[in-house]
C-alpha positions as CSV (number, residue, x, y, z in Angstrom):
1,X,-32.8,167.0,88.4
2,X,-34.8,168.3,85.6
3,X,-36.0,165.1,83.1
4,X,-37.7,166.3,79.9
5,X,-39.7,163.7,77.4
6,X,-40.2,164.5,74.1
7,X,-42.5,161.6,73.1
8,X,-43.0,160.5,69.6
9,X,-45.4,157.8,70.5
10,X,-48.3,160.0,68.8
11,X,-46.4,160.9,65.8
12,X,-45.5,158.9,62.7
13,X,-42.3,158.2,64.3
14,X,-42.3,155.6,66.9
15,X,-39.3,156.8,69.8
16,X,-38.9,158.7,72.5
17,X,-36.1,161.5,73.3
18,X,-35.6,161.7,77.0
19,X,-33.3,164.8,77.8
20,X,-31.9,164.8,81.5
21,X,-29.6,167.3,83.4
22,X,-27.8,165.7,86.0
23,X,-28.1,167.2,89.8
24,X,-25.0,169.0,90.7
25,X,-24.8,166.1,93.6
26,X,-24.7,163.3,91.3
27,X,-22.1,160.9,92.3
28,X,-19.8,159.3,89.4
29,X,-21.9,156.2,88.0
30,X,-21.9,154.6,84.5
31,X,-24.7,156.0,82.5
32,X,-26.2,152.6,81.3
33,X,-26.7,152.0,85.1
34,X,-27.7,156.1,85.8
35,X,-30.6,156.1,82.3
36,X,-32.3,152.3,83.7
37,X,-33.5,154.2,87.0
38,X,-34.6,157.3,85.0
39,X,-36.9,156.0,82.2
40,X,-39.5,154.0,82.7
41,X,-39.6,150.5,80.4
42,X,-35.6,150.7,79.6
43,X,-33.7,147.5,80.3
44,X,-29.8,148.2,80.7
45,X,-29.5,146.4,77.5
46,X,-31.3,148.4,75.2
47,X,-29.7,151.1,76.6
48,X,-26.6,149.8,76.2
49,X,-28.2,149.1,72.6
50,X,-28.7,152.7,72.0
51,X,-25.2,153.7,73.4
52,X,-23.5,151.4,70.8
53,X,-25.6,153.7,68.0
54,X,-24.6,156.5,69.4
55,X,-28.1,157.4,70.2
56,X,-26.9,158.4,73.9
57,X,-25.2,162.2,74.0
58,X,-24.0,164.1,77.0
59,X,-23.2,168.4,76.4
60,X,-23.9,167.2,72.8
61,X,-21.2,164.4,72.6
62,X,-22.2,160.6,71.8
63,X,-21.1,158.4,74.9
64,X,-20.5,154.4,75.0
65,X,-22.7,153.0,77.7
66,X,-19.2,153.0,80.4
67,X,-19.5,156.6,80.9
68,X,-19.8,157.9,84.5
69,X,-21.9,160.9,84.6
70,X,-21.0,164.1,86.1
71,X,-22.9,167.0,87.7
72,X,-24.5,169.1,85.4
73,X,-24.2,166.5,82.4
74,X,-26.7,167.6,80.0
75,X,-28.6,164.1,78.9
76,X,-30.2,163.5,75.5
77,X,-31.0,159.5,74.2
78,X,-33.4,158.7,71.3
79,X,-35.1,155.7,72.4
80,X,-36.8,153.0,69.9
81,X,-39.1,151.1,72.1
82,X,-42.7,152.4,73.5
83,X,-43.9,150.3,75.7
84,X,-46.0,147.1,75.8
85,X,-49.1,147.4,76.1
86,X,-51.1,144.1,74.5
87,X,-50.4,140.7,74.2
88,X,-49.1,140.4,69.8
89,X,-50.0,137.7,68.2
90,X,-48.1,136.3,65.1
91,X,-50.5,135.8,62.4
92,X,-49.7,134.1,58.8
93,X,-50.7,137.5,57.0
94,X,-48.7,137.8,53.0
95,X,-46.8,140.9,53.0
96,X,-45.6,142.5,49.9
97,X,-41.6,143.1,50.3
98,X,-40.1,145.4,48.1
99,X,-36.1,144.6,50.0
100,X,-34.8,142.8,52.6
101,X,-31.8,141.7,54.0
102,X,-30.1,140.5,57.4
103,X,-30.6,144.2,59.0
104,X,-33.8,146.2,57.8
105,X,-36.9,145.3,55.6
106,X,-39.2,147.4,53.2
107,X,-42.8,146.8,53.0
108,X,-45.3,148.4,50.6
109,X,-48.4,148.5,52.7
110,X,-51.6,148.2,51.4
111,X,-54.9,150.2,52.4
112,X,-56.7,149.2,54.8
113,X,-53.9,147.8,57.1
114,X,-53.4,148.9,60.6
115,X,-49.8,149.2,60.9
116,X,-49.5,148.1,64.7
117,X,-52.2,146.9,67.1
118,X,-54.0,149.8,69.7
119,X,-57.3,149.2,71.2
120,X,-60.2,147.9,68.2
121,X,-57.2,146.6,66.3
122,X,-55.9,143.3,68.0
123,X,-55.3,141.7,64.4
124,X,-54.5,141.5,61.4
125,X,-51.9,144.5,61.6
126,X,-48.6,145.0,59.7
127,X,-47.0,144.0,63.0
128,X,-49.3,140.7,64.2
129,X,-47.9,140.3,59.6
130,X,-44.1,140.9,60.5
131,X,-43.9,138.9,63.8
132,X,-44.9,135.7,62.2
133,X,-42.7,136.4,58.8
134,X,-39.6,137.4,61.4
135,X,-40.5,134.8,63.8
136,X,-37.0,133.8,64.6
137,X,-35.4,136.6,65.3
138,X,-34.8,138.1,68.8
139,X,-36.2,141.6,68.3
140,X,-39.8,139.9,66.9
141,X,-40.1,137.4,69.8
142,X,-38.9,140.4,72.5
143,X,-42.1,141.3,73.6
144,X,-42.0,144.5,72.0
145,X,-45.0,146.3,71.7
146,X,-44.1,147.4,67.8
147,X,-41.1,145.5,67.1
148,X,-38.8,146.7,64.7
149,X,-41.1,150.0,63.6
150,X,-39.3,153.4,63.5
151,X,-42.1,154.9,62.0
152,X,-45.9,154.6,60.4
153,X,-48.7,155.2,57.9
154,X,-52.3,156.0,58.5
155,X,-54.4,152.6,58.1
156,X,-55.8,154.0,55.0
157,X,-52.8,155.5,53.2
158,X,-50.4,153.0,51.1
159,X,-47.2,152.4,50.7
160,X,-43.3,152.2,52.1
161,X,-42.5,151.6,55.4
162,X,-38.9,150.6,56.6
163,X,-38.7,148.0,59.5
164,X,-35.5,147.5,62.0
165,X,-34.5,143.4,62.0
166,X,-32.1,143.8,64.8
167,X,-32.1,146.1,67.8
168,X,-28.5,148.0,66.6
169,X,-30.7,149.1,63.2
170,X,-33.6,150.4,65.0
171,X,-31.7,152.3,67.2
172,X,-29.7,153.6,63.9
173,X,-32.8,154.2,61.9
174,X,-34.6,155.3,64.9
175,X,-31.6,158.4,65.2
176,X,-32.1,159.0,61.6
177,X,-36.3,160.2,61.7
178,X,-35.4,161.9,64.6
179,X,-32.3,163.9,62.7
180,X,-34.7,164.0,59.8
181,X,-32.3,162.7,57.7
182,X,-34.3,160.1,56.4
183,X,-36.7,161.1,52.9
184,X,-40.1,160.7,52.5
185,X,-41.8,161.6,49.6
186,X,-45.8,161.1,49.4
187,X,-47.8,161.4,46.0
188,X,-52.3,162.9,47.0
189,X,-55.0,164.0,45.3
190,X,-56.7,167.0,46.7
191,X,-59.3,169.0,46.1
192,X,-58.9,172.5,44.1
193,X,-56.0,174.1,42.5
194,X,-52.8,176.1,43.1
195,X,-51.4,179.4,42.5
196,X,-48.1,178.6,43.1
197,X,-46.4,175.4,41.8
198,X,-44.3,174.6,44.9
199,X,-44.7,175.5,48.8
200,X,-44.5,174.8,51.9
201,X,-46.7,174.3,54.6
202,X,-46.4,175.2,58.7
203,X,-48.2,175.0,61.4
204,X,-48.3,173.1,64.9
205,X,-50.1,169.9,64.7
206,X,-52.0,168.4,67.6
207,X,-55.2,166.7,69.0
208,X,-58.5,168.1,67.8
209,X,-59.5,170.0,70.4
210,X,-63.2,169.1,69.8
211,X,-62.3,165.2,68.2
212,X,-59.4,163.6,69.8
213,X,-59.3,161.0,66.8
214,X,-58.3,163.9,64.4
215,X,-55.9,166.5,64.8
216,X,-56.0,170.2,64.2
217,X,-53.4,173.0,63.2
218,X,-52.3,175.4,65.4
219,X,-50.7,178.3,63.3
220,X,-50.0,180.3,66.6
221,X,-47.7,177.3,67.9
222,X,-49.9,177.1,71.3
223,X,-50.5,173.7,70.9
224,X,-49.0,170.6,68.9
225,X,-46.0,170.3,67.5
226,X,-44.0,172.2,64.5
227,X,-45.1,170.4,61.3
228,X,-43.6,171.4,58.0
229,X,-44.6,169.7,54.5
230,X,-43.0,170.8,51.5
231,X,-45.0,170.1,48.2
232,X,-45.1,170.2,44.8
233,X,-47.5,170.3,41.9
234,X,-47.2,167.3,39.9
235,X,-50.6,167.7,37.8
236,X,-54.0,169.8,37.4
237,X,-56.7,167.5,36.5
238,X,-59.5,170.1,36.7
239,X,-61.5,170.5,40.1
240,X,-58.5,168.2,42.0
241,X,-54.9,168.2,41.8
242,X,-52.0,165.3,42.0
243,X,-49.1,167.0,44.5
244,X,-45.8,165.4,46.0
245,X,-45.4,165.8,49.5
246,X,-42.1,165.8,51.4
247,X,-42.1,165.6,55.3
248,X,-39.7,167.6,57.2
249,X,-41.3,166.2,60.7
250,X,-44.1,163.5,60.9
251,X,-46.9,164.5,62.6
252,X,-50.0,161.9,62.8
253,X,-52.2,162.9,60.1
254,X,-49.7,165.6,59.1
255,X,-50.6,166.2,55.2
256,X,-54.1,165.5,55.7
257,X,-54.8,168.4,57.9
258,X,-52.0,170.2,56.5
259,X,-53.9,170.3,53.1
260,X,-57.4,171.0,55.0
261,X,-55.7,173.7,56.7
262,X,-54.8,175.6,53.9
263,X,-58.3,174.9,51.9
264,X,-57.0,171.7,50.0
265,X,-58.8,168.4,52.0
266,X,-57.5,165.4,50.2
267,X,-59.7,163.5,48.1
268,X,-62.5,161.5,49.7
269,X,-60.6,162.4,53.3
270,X,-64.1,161.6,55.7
271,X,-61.9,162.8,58.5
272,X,-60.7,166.0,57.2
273,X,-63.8,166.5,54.8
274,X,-62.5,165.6,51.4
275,X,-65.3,162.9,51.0
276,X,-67.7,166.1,49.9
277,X,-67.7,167.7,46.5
278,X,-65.7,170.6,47.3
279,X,-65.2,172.0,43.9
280,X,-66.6,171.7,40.2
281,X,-70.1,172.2,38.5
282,X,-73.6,171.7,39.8
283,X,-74.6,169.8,36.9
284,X,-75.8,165.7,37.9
285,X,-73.6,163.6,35.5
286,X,-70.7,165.7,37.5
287,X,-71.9,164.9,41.2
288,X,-72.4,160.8,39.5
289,X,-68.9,161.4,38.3
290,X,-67.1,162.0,42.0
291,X,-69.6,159.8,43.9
292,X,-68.4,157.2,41.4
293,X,-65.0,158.1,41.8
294,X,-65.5,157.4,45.5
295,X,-66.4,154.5,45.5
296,X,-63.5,153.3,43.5
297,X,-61.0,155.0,46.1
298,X,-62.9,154.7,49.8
299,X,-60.6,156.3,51.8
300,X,-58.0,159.1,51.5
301,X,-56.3,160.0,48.1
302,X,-52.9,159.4,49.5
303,X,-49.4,156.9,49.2
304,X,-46.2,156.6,50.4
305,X,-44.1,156.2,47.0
306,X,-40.8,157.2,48.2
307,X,-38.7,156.2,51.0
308,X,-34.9,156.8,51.7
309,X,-32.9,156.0,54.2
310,X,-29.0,155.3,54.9
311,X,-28.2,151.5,55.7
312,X,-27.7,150.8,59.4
313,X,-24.7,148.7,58.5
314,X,-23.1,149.8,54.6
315,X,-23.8,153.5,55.8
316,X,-24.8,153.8,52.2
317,X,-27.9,155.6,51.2
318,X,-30.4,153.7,49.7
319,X,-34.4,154.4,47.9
320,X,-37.3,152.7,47.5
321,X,-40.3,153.7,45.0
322,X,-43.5,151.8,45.3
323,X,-45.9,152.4,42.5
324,X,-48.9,153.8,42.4
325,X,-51.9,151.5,44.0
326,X,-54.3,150.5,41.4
327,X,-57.4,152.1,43.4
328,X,-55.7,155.8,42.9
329,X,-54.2,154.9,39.6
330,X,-57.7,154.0,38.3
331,X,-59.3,157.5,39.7
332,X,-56.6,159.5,38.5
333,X,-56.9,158.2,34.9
334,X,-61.0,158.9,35.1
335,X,-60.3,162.9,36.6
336,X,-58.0,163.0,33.1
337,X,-60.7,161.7,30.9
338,X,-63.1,163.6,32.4
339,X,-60.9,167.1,32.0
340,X,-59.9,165.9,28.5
341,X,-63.7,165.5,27.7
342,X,-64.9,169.0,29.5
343,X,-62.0,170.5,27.5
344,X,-63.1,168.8,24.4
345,X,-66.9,170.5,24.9
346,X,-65.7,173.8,25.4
């Protein structure tokens, strides 16, 4: 039997696809009962779970969680739930909701949260937030190591993130990032300016191979995993730029070293190296200026505004926008002064 796992657990997205082709000596046996000895940390009923969103296919077909498999039945389930691996503590932590109802609920993080506990972040996180808010229902009180989360955002990047209430709408939402039918549109400041108004970036993203805590682009696919960002030009504000990012696939870190790959570091990025002045005069008042502007926004120019995804239960499409924090709001409006006043001089 070949078993393949295509692991989203370092990505944005939080599932895993298991593809599995069945030996040619299988005997006939219900699938729910065939998947709960073949993937590791699967209880029949969230398989069962994930049969009833159709997330289970065999030879391309969705299956309800009765079907007996065959020999040579090709396999494929999108599953919603990484393992445990910490004890979560609810904690009394305010949240800001943009929408919520009886199946899904949008948050607009803000920076400086950790979105679900690891090792060095025990507390305090989005999810320690959500399992005391959503303390009575059965998916928050599961045991799950991130209940409810389909997806996330870098501790110091704001904004939208959409959260499952019940174990049929993460499976459906889950299906949905992994279709890539779901929209996410991110608003950064980066360093330098564009020829072109619009593009698109590529390139495998994976593990620095020098830093495992940052990742790297790998143009020659070796490594990684394909990333694409599509991006747009919203305004030239002198040495930086304000751009729209749309992800295609959600790669940990994915725009940050996108736009360092291609000569574009977001602002004040430590990781990536946008916390240098990477463009602009020699002159003092200037180097005052960004150091200034720094310390207004200490961490990485960059927010989820946009998020879109169709309703596990109305099948209806539905989008959020989140406005602009204050902290990049604020730096923003100086980098406009500041070009109005160099234009001004000139």
């Amino acid at each position: 039997m070949k078993e393949e796992e295509i692991n989203g657990k370092e990505d944005q997205e939080l599932f895993e696809h298991f593809k599995i082709e069945v030996d040619k000596g299988q005997k006939p046996l219900r699938i729910d009962k065939f998947l709960v000895n073949r993937i590791e940390n699967a209880s029949r009923s969230k398989i069962q779970s994930a049969a009833d969103a159709e997330n289970i296919l065999v030879n391309n077909i969705p299956v309800k969680s009765n079907y007996k498999v065959k020999p040579n039945d090709v396999i494929s389930i999108v599953m919603a739930y990484p393992p445990r691996e910490i004890e979560l503590i609810p904690e009394d932590i305010p949240l800001n909701i943009v929408y919520e109802d009886n199946q899904l609920i949008i948050v607009n993080k803000n920076p400086g949260m950790v979105v679900h506990p690891s090792y060095g972040h025990y507390s305090g996180t989005l999810v320690n937030a959500l399992m005391y808010h959503l303390k009575d229902l059965p998916l928050f009180s599961s045991g799950e190591m991130r209940p409810g989360l389909v997806h996330r955002i870098d501790k110091n990047t704001s904004g939208l993130l959409v959260i499952a209430k019940t174990e049929q709408a993460l499976n459906k939402l889950a299906k949905q990032f992994f279709d890539k039918t779901s929209e996410r549109r991110y608003i950064a400041l980066v360093w330098g300016t564009f020829n072109e108004k619009e593009g698109t970036i590529t390139g495998h993203v994976g593990r620095n191979i020098k830093n495992r805590k940052i990742m790297q682009v790998f143009p020659d696919g070796s490594q990684g995993k394909n990333a694409v960002t599509h991006y747009k030009v919203i305004e030239e504000l002198g040495y930086v730029t304000l751009v729209e990012c749309r992800l295609e696939t959600g790669r940990t870190h994915q725009i940050r070293v996108h736009f360092q790959h291609i000569g574009h570091p977001l602002f004040n990025d430590f990781e990536y190296g946008g916390d240098k002045i990477l463009k602009g005069t020699t002159f003092t008042k200037y180097k005052q200026f960004v150091q200034n502007c720094f310390r207004i926004l200490p961490r990485q120019a960059l927010h989820a505004k946009t998020l879109g995804v169709t309703h596990p239960e109305t099948k209806e499409f539905v989008q959020f926008n989140s406005e602009l924090p204050e902290d990049m709001q604020t730096v923003i409006e100086k980098w406009r002064r500041y070009l109005s006043g160099r234009e001004t001089n000139e």
